[in-house]
C-alpha positions in Angstrom: 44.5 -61.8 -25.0 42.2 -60.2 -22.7 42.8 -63.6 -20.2 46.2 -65.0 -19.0 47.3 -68.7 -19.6 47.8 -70.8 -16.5 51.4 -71.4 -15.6 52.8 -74.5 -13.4 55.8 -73.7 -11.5 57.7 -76.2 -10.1 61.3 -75.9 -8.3 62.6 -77.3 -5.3 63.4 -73.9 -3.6 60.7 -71.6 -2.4 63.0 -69.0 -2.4 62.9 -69.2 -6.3 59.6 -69.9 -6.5 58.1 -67.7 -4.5 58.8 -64.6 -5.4 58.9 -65.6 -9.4 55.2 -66.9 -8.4 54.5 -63.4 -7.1 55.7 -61.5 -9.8 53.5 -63.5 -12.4 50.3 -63.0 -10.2 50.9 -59.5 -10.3 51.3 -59.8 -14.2 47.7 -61.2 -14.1 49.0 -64.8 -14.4 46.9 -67.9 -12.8 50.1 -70.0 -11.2 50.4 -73.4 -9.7 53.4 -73.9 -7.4 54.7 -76.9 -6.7 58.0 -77.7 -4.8 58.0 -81.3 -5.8 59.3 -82.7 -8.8 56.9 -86.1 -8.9 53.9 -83.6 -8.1 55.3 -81.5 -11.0 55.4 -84.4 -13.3 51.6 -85.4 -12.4 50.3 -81.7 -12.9 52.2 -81.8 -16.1 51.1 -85.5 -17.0 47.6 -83.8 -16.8 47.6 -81.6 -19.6 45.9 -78.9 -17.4 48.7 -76.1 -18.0 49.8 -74.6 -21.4 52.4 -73.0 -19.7 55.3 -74.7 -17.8 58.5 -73.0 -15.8 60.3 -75.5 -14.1 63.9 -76.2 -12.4 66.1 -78.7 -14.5 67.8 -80.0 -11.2 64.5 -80.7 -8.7 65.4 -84.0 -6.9 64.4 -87.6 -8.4 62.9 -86.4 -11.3 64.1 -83.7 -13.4 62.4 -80.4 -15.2 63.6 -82.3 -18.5 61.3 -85.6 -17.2 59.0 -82.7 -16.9 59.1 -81.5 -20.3 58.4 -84.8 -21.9 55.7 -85.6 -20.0 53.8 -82.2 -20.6 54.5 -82.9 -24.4 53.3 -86.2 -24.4 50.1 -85.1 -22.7 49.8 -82.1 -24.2 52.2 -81.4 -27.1 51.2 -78.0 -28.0 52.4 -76.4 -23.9 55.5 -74.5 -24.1 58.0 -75.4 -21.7 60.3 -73.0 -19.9 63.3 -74.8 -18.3 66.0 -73.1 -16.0 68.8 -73.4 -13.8 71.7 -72.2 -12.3 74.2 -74.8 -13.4 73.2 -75.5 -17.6 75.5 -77.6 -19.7 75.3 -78.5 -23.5 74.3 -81.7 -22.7 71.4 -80.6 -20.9 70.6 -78.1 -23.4 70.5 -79.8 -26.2 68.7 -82.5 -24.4 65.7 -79.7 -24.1 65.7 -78.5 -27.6 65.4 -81.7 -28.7 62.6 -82.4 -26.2 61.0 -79.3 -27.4 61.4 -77.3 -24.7 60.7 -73.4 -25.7 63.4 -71.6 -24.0 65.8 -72.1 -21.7 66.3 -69.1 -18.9 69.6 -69.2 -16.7 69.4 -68.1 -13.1 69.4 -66.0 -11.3 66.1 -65.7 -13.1 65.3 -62.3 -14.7 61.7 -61.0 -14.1 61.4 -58.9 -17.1 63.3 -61.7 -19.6 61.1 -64.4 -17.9 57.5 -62.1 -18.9 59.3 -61.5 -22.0 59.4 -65.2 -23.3 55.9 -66.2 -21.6 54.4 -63.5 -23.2 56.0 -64.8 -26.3 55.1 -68.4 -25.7 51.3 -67.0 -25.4 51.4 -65.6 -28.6 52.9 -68.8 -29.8 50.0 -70.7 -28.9 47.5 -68.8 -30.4 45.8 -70.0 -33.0 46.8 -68.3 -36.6 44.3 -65.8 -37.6 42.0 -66.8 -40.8 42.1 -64.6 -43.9 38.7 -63.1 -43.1 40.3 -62.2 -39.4 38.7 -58.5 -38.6 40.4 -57.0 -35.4 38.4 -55.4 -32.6 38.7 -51.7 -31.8 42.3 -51.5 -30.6 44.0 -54.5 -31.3 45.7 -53.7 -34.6 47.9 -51.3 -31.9 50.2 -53.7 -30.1 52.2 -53.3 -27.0 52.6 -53.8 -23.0 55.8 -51.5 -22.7 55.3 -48.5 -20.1 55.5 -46.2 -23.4 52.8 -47.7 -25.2 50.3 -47.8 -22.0 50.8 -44.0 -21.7 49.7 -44.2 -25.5 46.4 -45.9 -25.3 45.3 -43.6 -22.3 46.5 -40.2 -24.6 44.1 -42.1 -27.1 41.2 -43.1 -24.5 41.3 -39.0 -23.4 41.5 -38.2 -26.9 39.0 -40.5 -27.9 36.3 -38.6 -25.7 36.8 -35.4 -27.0 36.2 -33.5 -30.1 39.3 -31.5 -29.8 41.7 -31.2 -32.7 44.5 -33.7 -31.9 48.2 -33.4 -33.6 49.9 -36.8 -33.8 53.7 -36.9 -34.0 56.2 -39.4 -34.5 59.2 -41.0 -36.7 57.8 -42.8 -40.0 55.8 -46.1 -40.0 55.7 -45.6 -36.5 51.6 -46.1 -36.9 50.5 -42.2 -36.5 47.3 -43.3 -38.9 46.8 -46.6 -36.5 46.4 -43.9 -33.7 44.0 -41.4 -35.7 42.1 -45.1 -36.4 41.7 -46.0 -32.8 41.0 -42.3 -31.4 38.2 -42.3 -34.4 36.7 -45.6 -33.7 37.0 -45.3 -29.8 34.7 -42.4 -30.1 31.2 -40.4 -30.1 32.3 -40.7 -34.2 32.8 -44.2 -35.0 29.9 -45.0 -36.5 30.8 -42.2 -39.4 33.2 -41.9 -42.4 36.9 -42.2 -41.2 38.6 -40.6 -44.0 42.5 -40.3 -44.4 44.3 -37.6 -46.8 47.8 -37.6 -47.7 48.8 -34.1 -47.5 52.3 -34.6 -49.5 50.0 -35.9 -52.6 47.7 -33.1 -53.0 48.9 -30.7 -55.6 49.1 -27.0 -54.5 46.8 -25.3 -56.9 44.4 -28.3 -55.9 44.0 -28.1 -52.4 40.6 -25.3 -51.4 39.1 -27.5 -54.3 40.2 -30.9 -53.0 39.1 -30.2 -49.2 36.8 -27.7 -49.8 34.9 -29.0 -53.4 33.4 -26.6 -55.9 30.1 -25.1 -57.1 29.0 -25.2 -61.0 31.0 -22.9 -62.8 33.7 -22.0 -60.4 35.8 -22.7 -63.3 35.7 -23.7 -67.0 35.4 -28.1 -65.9 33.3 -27.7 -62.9 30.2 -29.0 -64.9 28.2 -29.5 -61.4 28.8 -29.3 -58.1 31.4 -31.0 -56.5 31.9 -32.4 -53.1 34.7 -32.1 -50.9 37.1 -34.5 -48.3 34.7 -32.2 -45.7 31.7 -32.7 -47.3 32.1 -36.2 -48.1 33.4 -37.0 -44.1 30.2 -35.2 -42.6 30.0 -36.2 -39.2 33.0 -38.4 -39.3 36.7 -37.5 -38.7 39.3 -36.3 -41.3 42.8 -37.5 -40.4 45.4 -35.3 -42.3 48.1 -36.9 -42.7 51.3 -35.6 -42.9 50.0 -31.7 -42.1 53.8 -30.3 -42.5 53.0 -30.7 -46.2 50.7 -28.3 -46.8 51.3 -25.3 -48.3 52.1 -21.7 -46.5 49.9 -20.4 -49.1 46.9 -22.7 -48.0 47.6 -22.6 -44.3 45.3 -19.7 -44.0 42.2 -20.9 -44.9 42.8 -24.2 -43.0 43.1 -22.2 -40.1 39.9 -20.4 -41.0 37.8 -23.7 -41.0 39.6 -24.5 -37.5 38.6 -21.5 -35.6 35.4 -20.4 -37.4 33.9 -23.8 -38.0 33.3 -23.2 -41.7 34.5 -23.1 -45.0 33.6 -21.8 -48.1 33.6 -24.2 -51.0 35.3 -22.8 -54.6 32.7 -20.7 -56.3 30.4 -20.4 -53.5 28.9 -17.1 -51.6 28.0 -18.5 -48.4 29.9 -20.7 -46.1 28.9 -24.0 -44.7 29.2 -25.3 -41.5 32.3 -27.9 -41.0 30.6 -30.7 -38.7 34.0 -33.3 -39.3 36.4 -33.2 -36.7 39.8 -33.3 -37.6 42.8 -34.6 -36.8 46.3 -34.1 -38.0 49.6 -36.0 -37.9 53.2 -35.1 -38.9 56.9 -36.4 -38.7 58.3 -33.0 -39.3 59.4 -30.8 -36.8 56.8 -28.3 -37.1 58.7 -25.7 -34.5 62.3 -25.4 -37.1 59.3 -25.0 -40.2 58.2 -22.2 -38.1 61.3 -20.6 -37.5 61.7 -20.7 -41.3 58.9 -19.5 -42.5 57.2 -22.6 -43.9 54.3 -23.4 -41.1 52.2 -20.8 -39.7 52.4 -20.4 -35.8 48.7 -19.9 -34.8 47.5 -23.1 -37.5 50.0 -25.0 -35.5 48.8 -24.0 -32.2 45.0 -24.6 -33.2 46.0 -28.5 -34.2 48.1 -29.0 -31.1 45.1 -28.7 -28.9 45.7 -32.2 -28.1 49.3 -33.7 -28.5 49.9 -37.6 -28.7 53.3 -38.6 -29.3 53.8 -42.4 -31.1 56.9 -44.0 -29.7 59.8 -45.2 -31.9 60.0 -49.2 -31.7 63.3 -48.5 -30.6 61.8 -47.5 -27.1 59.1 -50.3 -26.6 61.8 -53.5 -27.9 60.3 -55.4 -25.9 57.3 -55.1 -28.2 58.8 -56.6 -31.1 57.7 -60.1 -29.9 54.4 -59.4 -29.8 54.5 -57.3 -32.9 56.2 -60.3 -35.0 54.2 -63.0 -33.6 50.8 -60.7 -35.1 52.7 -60.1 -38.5 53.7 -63.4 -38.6 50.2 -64.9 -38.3 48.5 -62.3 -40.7 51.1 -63.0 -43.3 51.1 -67.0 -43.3 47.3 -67.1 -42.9 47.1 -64.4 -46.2 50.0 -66.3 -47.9 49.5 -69.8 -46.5 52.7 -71.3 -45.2 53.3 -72.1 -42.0 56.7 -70.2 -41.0 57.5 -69.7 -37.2 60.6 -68.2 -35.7 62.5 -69.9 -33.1 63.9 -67.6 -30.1 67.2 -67.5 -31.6 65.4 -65.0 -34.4 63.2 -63.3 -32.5 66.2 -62.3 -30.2 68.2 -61.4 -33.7 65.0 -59.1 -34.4 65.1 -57.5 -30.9 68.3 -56.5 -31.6 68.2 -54.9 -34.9 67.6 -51.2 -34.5 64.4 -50.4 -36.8 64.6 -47.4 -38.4 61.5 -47.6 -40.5 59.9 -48.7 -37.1 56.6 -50.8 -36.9 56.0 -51.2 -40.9 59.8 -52.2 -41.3 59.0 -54.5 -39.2 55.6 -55.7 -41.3 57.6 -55.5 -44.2 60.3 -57.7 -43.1 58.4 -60.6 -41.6 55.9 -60.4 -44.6 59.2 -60.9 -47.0 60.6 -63.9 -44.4 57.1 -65.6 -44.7 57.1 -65.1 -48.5 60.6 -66.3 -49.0 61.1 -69.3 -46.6 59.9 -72.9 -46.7 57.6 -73.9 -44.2 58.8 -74.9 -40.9 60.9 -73.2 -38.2 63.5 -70.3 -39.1 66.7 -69.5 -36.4 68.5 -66.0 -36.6 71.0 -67.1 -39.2 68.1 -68.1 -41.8 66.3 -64.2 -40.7 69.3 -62.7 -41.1 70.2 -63.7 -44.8 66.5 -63.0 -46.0 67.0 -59.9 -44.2 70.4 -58.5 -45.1 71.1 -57.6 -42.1 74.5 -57.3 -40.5 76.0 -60.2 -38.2 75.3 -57.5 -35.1 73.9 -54.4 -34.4 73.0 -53.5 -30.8 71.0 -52.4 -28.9 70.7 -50.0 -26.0 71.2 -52.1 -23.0 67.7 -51.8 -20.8 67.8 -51.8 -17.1 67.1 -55.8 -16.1 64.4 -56.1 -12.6 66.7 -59.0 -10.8 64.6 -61.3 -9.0 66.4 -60.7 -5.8 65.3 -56.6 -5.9 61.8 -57.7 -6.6 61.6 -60.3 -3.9 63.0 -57.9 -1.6 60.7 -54.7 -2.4 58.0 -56.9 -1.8 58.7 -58.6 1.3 59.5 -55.0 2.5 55.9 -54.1 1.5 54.5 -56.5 3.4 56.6 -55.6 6.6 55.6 -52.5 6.1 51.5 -53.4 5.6 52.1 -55.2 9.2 53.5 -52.2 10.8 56.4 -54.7 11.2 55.6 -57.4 12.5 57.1 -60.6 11.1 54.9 -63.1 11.8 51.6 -61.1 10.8 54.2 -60.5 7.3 55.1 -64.3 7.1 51.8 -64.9 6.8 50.6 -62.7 4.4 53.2 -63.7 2.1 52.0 -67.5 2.9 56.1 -68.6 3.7 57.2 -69.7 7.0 58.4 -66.8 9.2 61.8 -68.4 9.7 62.5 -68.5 6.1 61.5 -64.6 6.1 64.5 -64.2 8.8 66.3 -65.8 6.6 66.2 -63.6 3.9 66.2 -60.2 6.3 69.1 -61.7 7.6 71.0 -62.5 3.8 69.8 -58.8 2.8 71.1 -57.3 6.2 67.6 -56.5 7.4 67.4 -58.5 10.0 68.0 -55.6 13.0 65.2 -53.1 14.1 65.0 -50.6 12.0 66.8 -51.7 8.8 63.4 -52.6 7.2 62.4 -48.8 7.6 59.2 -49.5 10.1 59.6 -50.6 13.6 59.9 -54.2 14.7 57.7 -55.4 16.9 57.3 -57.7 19.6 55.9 -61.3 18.4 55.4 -62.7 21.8 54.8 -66.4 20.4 57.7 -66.8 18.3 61.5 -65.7 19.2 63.9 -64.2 16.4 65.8 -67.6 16.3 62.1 -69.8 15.8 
């Protein structure tokens, strides 16, 4: 979604709400803050916000008052309760409201972006069977890893260097290839993939290259090849580490010269393609044994993108299920959605076959289910996967650490003085004292840029 969904936040403290309000802004966010739970209830009452995060405890009325008013009003709004002191009552109490998740505090920035990004996707509406994505979307992913991605395949995309794209299998080398192809001067030309690994030996100058009448006792006429047939497009060759040592030559010929020579033929022709090559083979032990030529593999390494495992982007897999899960119930219509219990099952499980064992596995939960909601136990058993498997524990932003780097920011932007950074964090200046004070700030010096002298206020105001 190329536009954020508005979010009402409403807690009684505007030391939680403050700095959780910040955070989402810089996410790109519109937020609503409200301190008061009756003004919460009428912005909810209003159906203006399809995405809620409020306080279970607030005063007179509660964030669970909260919930059922926004689903009255507007029963399609997720609902994100938390709180510091949960019980099952409570708990239960919001499932059965339909709340959508339920975050303990102290709140955790990157869990909190986590489930609004998946309670975006949950209100999405589910893709038609004639759905055709625009140029990038079928690559999904807002982890630091997969941002470095899509600018290696913007640079990429503007160049007509050759480009070698490495990574584990079903990790989406071919989705990359796609995206640098169609982001291009190219795209309006023949994209056109070849598995290397299913091309016969004896087969490949004829295969890539084509053949001229009579080159041998079939060749009736002549016959084009993958370049021929590409023209001014892009061949992707898939799975390059497959191709013969006894080959290798010649495909280095057609890199470096330009041309090739089809079978049978006495002049070359120009190659006008550009190509681009992919592998999940270490091409550097192939060298060192003898199986890949060293100057082939430093003429397709002009350009090197690397495709992340999904084990390194986890917290993809939300995003990555919820666009599975649409494809496959609008192709096989049903109507299967995963509560958070299985989507935090999914985070966990490993992935070995990466982003299409993932594809594979919700198309076989949406195929196998009846229609309605499905919890980790239910995943699990269509699955067969074990009870647990972890995962590598990822470094958590606590919302104290984030309020405080950017309060110091803002000290820092006012050359220290606290009133001037009160108000450009739009909180009183005593309640900024107060939390210099509670993080042992409050002394000159402490905040790394001098205090100054605010002649109409004293420390103690």
């Amino acid at each position: 979604m190329s536009e954020k969904l508005p979010v009402l936040l409403v807690d009684d403290e505007e030391e939680i709400t403050f700095p959780i309000a910040t955070f989402l802004e810089l996410k790109g966010y519109p937020v609503t803050v409200t301190n008061s739970g009756s003004e919460g209830l009428r912005l909810a009452a209003a159906a203006q916000f399809p995405l809620i995060l409020a306080d279970i405890y607030i005063d007179r009325i509660s964030g669970l008052d909260i919930l059922k008013a926004a689903k009255q009003a507007m029963p399609s709004s997720a609902v994100i309760l938390m709180t510091a002191k949960g019980s099952v009552r409570t708990t239960v109490e919001a499932e059965a409201s339909g709340a959508f998740d339920y975050l303990p505090k102290p709140i955790d920035l990157n869990e909190l972006l986590h489930v609004l990004q998946r309670a975006e996707l949950s209100l999405q509406p589910e893709e038609s069977p004639g759905y055709e994505p625009a140029l990038g979307d079928e690559i999904v992913g807002t982890t630091p890893v997969m941002v470095r991605l899509y600018k290696d395949i913007a640079r990429a995309a503007h160049s007509q260097a050759t480009v070698l794209i490495r990574g584990e299998t079903g990790s989406g080398k071919e989705l990359v290839a796609r995206a640098i192809h169609a982001a291009g001067a190219k795209a309006r030309q023949p994209f056109w993939p070849v598995d290397c690994a299913a091309i016969p030996e004896n087969l490949w100058e004829s295969e890539l290259f084509g053949s001229t009448r009579g080159a041998f006792t079939s060749a009736e006429k002549d016959r084009p090849g993958i370049i021929d047939q590409a023209r001014d497009g892009t061949v992707f060759l898939d799975e390059i580490g497959e191709i013969p040592i006894s080959f290798q030559a010649k495909l280095l010929r057609l890199l470096e010269a330009r041309e090739y020579r089809p079978v049978g033929a006495s002049t070359p022709k120009p190659v006008t393609a550009r190509i681009l090559a992919a592998t999940h083979r270490q091409l550097e032990a192939m060298i060192q044994a003898g199986e890949f030529r060293a100057d082939l593999y430093h003429r397709l390494n002009v350009l090197h993108i690397e495709v992340p495992p999904l084990r390194e982007r986890v917290k993809d897999i939300p995003l990555l299920a919820f666009r599975f899960l649409a494809d496959a119930n609008a192709r096989l219509g049903r109507s299967i959605r995963l509560e958070p219990t299985a989507m935090n099952m999914l985070e966990a499980y490993l992935w070995p076959g990466n982003v299409r064992e993932l594809k594979n596995a919700i198309e076989r939960i949406v195929a196998m289910s009846s229609p309605g909601p499905l919890g980790a136990a239910e995943v699990r058993q269509i699955l067969g996967l074990p009870d647990t498997q972890a995962m590598p524990a990822s470094t958590a932003q606590s919302l104290e650490d984030a309020e405080k780097k950017h309060v110091l920011e803002a000290l820092r932007a006012c050359g220290g003085n606290r009133t001037l950074a009160a108000e450009r964090l739009n909180i009183q200046r005593r309640t900024l004292l107060k939390k210099l004070d509670r993080w042992g700030l409050l002394h000159e010096g402490h905040t790394g840029v001098p205090k100054t002298q605010d002649s109409e206020h004293n420390e103690n105001s």
